[in-house]
LOKE-578315 format. One line per 5 residues: their letters; for each residue x, y, z of N, C-alpha, C. Coordinates in nm, 3 decimals, decimal comma. Layout:
// residues N
A	X Y Z X Y Z X Y Z | ...;
This chain:
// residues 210
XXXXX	-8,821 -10,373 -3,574 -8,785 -10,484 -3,486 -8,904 -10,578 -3,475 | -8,896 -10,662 -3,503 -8,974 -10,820 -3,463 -8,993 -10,828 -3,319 | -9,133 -10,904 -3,321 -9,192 -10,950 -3,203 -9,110 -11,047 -3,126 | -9,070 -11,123 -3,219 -8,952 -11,214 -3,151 -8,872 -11,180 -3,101 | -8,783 -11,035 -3,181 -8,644 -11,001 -3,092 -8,701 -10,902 -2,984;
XXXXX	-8,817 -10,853 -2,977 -8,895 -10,726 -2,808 -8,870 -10,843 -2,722 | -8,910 -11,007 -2,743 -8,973 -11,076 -2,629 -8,863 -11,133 -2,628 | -8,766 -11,154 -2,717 -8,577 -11,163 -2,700 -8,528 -11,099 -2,543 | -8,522 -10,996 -2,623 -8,485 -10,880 -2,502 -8,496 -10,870 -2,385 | -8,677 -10,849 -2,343 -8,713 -10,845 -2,247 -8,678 -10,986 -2,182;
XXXXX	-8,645 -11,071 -2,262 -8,658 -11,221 -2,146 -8,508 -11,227 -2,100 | -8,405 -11,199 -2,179 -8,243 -11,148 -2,135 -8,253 -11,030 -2,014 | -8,331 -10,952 -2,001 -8,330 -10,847 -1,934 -8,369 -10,904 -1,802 | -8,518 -10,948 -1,833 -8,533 -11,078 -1,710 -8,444 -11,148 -1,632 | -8,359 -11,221 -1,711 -8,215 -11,290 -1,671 -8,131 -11,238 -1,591;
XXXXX	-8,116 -11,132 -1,654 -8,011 -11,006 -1,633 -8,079 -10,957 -1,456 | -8,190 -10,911 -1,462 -8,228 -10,877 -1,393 -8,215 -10,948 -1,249 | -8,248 -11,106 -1,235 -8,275 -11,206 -1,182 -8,132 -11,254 -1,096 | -8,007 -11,222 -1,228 -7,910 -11,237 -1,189 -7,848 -11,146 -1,111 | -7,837 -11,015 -1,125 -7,825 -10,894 -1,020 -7,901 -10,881 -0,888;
XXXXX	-8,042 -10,916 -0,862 -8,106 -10,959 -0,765 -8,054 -10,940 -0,609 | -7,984 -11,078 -0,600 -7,919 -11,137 -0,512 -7,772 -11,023 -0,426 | -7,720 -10,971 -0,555 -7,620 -10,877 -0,526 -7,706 -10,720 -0,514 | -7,818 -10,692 -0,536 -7,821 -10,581 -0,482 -7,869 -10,596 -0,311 | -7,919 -10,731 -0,308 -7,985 -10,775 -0,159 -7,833 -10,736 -0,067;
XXXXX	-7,721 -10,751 -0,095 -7,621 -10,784 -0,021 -7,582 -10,606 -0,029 | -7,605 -10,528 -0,098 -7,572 -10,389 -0,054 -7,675 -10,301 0,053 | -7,611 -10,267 0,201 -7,688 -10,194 0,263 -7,812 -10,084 0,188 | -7,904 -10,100 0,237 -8,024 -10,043 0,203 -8,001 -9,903 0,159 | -7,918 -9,833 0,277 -7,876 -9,664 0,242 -7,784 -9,613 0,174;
XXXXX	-7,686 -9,732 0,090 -7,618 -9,664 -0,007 -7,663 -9,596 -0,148 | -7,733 -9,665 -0,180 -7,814 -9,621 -0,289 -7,881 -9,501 -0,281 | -7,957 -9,526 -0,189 -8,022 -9,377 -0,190 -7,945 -9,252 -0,160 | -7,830 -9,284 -0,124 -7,747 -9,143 -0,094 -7,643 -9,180 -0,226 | -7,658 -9,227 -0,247 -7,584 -9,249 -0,423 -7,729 -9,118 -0,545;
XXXXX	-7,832 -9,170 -0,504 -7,904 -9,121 -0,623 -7,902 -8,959 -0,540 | -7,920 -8,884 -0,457 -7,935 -8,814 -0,367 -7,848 -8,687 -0,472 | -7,746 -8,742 -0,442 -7,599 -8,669 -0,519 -7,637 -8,652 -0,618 | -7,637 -8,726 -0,696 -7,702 -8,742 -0,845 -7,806 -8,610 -0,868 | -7,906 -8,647 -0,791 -8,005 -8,543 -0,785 -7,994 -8,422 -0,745;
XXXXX	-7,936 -8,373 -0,646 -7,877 -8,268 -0,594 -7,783 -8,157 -0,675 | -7,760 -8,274 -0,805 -7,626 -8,180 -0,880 -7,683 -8,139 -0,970 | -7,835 -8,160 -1,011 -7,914 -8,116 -1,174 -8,008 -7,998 -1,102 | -7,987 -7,881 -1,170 -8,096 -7,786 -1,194 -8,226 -7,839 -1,221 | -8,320 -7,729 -1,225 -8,422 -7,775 -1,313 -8,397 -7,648 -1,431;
XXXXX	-8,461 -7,671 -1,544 -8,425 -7,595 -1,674 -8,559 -7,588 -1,692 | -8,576 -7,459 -1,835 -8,677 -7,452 -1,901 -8,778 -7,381 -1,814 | -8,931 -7,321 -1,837 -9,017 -7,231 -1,823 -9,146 -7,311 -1,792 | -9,141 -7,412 -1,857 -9,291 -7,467 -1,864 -9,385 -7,517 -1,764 | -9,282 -7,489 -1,676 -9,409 -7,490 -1,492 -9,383 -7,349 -1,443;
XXXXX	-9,298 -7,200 -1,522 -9,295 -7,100 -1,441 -9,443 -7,069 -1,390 | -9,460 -6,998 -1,336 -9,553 -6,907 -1,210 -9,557 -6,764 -1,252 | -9,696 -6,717 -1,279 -9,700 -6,599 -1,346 -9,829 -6,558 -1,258 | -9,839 -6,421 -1,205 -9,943 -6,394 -1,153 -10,063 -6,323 -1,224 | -10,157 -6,284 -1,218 -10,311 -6,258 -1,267 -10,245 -6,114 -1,350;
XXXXX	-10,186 -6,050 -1,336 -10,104 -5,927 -1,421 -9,991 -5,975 -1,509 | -9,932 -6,093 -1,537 -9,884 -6,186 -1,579 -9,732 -6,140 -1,536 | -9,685 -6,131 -1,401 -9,582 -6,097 -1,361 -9,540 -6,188 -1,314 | -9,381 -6,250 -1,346 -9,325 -6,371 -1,318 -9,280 -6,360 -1,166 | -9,326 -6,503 -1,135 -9,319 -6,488 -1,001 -9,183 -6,571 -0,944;
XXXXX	-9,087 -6,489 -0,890 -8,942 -6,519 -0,840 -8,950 -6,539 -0,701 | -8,819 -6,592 -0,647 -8,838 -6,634 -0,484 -8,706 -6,669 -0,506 | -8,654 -6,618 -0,361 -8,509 -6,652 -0,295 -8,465 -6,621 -0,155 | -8,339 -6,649 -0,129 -8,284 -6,612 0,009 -8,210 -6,524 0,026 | -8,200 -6,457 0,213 -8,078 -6,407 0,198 -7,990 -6,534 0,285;
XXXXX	-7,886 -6,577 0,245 -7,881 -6,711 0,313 -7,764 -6,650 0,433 | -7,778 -6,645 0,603 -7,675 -6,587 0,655 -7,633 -6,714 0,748 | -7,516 -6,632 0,812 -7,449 -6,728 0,924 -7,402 -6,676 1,084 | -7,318 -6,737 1,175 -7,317 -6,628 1,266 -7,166 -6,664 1,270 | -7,101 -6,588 1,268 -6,910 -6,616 1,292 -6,887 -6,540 1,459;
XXXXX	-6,857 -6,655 1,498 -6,850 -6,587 1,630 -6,664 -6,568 1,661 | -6,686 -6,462 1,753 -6,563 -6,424 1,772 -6,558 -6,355 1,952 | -6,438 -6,339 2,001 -6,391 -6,366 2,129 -6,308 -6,261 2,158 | -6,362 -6,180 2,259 -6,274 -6,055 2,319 -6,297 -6,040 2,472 | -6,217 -5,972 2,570 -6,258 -5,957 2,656 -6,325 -6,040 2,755;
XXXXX	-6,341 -6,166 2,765 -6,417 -6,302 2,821 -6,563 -6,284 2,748 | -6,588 -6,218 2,630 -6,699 -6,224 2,587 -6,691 -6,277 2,442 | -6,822 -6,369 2,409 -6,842 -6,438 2,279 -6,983 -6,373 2,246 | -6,901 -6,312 2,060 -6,981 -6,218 2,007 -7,037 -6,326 1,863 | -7,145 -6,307 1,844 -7,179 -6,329 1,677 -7,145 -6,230 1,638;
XXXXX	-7,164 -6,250 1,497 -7,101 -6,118 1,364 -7,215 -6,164 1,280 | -7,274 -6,143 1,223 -7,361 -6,215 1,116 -7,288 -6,212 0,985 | -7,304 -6,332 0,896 -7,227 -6,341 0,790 -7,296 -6,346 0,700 | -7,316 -6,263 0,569 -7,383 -6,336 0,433 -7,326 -6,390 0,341 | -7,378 -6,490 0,252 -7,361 -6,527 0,171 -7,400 -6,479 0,046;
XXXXX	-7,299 -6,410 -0,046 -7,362 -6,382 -0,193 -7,305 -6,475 -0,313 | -7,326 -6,439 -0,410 -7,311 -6,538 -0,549 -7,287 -6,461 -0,653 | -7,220 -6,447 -0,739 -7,145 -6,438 -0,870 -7,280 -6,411 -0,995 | -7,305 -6,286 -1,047 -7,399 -6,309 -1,146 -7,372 -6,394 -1,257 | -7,495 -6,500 -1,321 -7,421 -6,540 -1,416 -7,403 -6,425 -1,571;
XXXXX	-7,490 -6,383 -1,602 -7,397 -6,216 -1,673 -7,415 -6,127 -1,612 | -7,330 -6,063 -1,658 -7,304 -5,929 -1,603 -7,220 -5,935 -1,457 | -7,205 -5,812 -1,387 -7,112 -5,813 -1,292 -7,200 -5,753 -1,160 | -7,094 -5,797 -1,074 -7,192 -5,825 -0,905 -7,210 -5,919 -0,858 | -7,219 -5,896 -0,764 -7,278 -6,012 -0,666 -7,454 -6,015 -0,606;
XXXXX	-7,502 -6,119 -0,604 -7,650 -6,134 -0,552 -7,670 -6,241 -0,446 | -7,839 -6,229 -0,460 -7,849 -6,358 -0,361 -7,965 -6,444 -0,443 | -7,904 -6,550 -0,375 -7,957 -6,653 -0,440 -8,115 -6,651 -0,459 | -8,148 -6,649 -0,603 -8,330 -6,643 -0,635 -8,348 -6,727 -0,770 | -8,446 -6,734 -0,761 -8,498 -6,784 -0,948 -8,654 -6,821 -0,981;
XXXXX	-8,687 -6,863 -1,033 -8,851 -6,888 -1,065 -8,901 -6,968 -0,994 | -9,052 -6,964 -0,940 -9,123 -7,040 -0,856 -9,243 -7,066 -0,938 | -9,227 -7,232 -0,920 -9,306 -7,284 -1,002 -9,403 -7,359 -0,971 | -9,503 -7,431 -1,093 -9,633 -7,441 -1,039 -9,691 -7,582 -0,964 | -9,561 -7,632 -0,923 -9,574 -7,817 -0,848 -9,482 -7,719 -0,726;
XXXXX	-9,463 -7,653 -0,708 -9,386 -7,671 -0,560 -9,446 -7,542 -0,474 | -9,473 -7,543 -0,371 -9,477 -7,438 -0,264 -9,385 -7,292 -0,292 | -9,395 -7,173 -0,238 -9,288 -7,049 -0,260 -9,178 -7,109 -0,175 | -9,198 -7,195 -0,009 -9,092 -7,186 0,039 -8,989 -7,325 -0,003 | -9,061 -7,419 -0,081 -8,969 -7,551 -0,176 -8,922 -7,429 -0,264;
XXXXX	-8,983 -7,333 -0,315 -8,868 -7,331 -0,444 -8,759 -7,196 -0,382 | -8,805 -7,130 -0,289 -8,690 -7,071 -0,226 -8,553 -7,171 -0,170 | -8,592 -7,295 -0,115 -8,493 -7,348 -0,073 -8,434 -7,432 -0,176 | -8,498 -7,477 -0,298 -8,461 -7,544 -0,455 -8,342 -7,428 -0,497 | -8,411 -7,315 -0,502 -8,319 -7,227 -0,568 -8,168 -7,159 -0,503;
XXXXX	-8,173 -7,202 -0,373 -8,051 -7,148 -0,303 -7,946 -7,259 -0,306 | -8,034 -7,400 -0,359 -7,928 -7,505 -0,332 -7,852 -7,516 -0,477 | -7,960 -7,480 -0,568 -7,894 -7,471 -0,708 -7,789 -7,423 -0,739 | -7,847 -7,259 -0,677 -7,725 -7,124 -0,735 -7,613 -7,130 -0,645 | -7,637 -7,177 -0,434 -7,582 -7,122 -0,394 -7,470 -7,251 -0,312;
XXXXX	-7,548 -7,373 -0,354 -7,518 -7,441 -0,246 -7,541 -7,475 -0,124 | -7,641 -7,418 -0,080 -7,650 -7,425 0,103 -7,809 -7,467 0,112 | -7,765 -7,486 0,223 -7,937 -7,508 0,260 -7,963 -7,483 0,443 | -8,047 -7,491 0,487 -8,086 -7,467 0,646 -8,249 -7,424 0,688 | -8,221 -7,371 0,757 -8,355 -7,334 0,787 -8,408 -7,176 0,751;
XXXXX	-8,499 -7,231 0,698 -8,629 -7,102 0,613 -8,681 -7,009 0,694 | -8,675 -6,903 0,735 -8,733 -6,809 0,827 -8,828 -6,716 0,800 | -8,773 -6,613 0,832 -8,871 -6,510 0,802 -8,902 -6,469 0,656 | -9,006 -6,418 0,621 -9,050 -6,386 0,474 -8,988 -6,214 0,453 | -8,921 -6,189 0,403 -8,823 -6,053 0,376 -8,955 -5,929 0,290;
XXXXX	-9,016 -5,984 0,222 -9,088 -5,871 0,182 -9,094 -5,921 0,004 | -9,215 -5,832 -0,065 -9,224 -5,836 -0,206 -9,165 -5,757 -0,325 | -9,089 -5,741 -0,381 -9,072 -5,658 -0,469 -9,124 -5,629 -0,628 | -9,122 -5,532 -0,689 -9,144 -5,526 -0,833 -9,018 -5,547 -0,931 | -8,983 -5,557 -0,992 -8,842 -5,521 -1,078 -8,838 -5,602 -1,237;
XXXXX	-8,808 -5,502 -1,321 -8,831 -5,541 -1,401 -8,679 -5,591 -1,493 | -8,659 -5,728 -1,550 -8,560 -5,762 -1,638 -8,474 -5,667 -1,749 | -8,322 -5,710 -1,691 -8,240 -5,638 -1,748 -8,234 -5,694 -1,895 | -8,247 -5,803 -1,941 -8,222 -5,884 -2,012 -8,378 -5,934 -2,100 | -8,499 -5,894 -2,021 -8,652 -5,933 -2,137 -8,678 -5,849 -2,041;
XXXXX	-8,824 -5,803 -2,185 -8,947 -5,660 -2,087 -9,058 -5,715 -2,039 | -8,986 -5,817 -1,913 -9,107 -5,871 -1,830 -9,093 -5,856 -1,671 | -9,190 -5,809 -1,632 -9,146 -5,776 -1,479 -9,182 -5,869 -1,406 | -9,108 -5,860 -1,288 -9,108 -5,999 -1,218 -9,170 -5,954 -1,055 | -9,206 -6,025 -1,018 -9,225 -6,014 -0,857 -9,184 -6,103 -0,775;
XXXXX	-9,099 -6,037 -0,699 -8,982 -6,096 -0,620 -9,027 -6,109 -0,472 | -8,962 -6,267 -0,402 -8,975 -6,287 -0,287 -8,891 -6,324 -0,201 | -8,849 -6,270 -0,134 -8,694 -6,314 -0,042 -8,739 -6,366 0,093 | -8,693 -6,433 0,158 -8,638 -6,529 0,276 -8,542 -6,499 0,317 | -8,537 -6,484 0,471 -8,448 -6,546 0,545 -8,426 -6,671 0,568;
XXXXX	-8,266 -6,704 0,538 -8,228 -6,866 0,555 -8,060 -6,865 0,611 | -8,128 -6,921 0,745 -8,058 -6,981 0,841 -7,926 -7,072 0,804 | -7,801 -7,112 0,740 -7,769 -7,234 0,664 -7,675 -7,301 0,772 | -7,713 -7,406 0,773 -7,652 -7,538 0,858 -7,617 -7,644 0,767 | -7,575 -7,626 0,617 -7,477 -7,733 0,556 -7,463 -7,638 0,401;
XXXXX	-7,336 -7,654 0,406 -7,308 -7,556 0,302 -7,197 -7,685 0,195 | -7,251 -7,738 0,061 -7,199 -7,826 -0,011 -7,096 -7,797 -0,082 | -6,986 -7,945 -0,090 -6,847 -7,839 -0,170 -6,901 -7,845 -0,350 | -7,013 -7,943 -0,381 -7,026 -7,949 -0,565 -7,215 -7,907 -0,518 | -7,235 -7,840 -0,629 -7,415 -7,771 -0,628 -7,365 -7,785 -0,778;
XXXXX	-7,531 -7,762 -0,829 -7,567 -7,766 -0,983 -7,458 -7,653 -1,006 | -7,527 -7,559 -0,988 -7,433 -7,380 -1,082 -7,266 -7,394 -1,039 | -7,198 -7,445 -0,977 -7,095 -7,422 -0,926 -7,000 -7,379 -1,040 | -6,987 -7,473 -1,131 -6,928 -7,455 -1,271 -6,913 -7,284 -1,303 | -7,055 -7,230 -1,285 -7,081 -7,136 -1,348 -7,101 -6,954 -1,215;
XXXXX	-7,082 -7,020 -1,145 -7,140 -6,877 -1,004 -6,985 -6,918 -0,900 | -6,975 -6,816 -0,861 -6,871 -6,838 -0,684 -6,984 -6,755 -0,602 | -6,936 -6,781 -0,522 -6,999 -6,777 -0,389 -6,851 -6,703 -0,281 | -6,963 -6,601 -0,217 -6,875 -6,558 -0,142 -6,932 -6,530 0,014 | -6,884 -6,533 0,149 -6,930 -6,496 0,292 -6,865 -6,339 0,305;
XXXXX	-6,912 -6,275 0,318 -6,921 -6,096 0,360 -7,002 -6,054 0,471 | -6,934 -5,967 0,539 -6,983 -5,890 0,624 -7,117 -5,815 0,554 | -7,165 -5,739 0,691 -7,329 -5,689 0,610 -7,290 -5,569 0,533 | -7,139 -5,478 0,606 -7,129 -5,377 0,523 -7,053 -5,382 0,360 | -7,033 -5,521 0,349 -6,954 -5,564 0,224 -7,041 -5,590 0,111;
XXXXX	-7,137 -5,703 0,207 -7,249 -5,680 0,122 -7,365 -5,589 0,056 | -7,333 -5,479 0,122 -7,431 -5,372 0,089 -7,356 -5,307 -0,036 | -7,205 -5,300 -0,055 -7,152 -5,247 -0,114 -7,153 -5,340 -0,288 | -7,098 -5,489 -0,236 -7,127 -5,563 -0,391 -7,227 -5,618 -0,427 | -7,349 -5,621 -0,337 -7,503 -5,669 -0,401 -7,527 -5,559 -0,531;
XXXXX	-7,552 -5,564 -0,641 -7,585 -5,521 -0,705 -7,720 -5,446 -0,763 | -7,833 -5,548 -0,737 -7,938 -5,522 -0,728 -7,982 -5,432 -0,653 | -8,096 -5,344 -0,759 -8,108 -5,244 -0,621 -8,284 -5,270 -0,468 | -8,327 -5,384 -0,581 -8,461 -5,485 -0,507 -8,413 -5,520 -0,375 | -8,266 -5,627 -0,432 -8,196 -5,689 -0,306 -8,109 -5,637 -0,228;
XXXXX	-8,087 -5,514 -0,282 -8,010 -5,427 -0,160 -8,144 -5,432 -0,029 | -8,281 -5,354 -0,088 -8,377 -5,339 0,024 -8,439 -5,435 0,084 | -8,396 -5,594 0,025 -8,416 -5,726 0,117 -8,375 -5,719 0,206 | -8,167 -5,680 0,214 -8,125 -5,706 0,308 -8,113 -5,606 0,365 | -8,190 -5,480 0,355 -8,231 -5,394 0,450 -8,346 -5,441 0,563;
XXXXX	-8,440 -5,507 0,468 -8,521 -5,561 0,602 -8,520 -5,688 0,651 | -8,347 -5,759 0,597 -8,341 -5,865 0,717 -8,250 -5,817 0,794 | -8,142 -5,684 0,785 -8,083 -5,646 0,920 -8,203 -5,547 1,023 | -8,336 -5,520 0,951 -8,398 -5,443 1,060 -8,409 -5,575 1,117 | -8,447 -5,693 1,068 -8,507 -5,806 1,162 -8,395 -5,878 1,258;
XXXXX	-8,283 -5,905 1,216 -8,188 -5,966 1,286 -8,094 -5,889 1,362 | -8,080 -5,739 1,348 -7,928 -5,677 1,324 -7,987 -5,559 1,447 | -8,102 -5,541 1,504 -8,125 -5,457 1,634 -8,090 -5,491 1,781 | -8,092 -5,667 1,784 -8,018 -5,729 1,920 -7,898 -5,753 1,875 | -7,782 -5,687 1,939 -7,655 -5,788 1,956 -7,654 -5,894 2,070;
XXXXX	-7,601 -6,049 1,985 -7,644 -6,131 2,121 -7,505 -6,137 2,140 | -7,476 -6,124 2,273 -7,327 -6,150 2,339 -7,353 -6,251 2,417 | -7,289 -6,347 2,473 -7,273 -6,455 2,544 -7,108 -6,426 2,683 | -7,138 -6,451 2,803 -7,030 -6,450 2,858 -6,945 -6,553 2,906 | -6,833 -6,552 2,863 -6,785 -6,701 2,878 -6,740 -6,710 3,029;
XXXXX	-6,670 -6,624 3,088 -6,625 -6,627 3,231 -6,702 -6,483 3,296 | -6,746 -6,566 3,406 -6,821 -6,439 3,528 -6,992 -6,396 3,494 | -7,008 -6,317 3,520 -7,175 -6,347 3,519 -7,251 -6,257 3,380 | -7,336 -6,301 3,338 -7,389 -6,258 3,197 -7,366 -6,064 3,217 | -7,358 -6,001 3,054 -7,339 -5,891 3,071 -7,501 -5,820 3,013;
């Protein structure tokens, strides 16, 4: 291509540009950005080349257990239930919780909450740190070290990146103990019901607290 037709281009583009101007002035400021938002929200990240490997060269993973509270009504009393959320392996069979690689531009608790929005859809608030595990790949002979979260979720999306490819399901804790598969993340959510699952909070709707 000729110098003539680059400075072609660019001066049409100019035009082009100059002429759109005016009409993007006339679109509210916040559509766009919740236009690109979506956009962004629906792409994974792919590939290895920022994974996180520690000084034993053990890949370093991070995820949630992402729960909820379903409340329910007996007796003039309002009970929580705690609810989890699991996810669809993509091979093999079972259900898990949402995890994946933590990498070397983001914090453990950005890529815990990156990775739950990917696989699981949800997002909320980040809590307690669940504990470390060892476990080594079913699929490559590299062991990983695993980090789970508690996460609170206060917006749960109907399209996420994986959707195509994972379901998602809400279970009781004893449901989930039964189709988590893993045997790492079975003992996550052993120590987020020691953390959450020793107070029952009851609330009284009529007459005086119980």
């Amino acid at each position: 291509m000729t110098g003539f037709s680059v400075s072609l281009i660019v001066s049409n583009l100019s035009n082009v540009a100059s002429y759109l101007s005016p009409i993007f002035e006339t679109i509210p400021s916040k559509v766009v950005p919740a236009q690109i938002e979506k956009v962004v929200s629906l792409v994974s990240r792919t590939g290895r080349d920022l994974q996180r490997y520690d000084n034993s060269g053990y890949r370093q993973v991070v995820g949630c257990v992402p729960y909820r509270y379903k409340k329910q009504q007996g007796n003039g009393i309002e009970t929580k239930e705690i609810e989890l959320l699991l996810i669809s392996a993509q091979k093999g069979k079972g259900m898990l919780f949402p995890k994946g690689g933590w990498e070397i531009d983001e914090s453990m608790e950005e890529a815990a909450l990156r990775e739950t929005i990917e696989e699981a859809g949800v997002t909320g608030e980040l809590e307690e740190k669940l504990g470390k595990w060892q476990y080594k790949s079913k699929r490559q002979s590299v062991i990983h070290e695993g980090y789970m979260f508690a996460l609170l979720v206060d917006q749960e999306y109907e399209r996420w990146p994986e959707a195509e490819t994972r379901e998602r399901r809400w279970v009781g804790l004893d449901e989930a103990r039964e189709v988590c598969h893993s045997w790492w993340m079975r003992e996550a959510l052993e120590a987020f019901v020691n953390l959450k699952c020793n107070v029952v909070e009851k609330v009284v709707i009529e007459g005086n607290d119980v």
